[in-house]
C-alpha positions in Angstrom: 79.9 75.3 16.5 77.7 76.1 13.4 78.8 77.0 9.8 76.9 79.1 7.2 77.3 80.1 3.7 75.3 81.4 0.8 76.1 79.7 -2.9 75.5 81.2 -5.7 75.3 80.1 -9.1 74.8 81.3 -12.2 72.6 80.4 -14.8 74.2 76.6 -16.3 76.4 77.0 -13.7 77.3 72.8 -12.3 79.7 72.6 -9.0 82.7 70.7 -8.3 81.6 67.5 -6.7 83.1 67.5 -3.5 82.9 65.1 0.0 83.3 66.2 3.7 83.0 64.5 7.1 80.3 67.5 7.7 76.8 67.1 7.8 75.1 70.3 5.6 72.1 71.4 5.0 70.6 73.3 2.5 68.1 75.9 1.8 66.8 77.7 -1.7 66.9 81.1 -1.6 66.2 81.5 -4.9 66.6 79.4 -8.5 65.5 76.4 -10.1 68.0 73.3 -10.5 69.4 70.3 -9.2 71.7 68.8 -7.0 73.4 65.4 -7.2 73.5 63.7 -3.2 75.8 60.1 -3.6 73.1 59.0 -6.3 70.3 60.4 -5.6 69.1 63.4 -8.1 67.1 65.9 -6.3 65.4 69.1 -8.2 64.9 71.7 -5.9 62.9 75.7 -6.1 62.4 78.2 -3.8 61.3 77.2 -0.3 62.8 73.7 -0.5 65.4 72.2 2.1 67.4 69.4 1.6 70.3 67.0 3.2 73.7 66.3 2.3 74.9 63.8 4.9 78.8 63.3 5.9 81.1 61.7 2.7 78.5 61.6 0.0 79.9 63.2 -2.8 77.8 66.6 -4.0 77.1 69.1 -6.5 74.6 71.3 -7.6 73.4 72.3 -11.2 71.6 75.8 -12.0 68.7 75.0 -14.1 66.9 78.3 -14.0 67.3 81.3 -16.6 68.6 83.4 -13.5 70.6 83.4 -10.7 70.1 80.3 -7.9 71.1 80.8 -4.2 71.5 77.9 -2.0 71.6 78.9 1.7 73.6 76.6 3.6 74.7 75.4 7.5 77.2 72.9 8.8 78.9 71.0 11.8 82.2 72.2 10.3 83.5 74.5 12.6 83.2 71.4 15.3 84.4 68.9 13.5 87.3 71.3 12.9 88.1 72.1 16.1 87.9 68.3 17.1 90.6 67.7 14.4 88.0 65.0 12.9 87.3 67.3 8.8 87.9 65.4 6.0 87.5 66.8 2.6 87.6 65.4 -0.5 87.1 67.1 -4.3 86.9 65.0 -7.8 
């Protein structure tokens, strides 16, 4: 009923801004940046956990000089199964 992922991104590396019906959470591995949540701008380092709630568009910036991970989990899978996943990319 749970999704997981690990993200990484190279150094300068910015995402595709994207939108889903799934909650997700994330957790840095590793890596300095930032990450853009609807409007909100949040930097994030090693250790910290953050929340992208359900059909805010987000992406995520590397800001470091190295390689940034960004450990992720989801209510996709569910949502999947239930026929009720939206997605949506800019």
């Amino acid at each position: 009923t749970m999704g997981a992922e690990a993200q990484w991104l190279r150094p300068g590396e910015r995402t595709r801004a994207d939108r889903t019906t799934a909650s997700r959470v994330y957790h840095v591995i590793e890596g300095h940046g930032q990450s853009r949540v609807g409007e909100t701008v949040l930097t994030w380092a090693p250790g910290d956990t953050f929340v992208a709630p359900p059909w805010h568009f987000t992406d995520h910036a590397n800001r470091g000089d190295g390689p940034a991970c960004l450990f992720q989990f989801n209510d996709e899978p569910v949502l999947r199964a239930l026929v009720l996943l939206q997605e949506e990319a800019r």
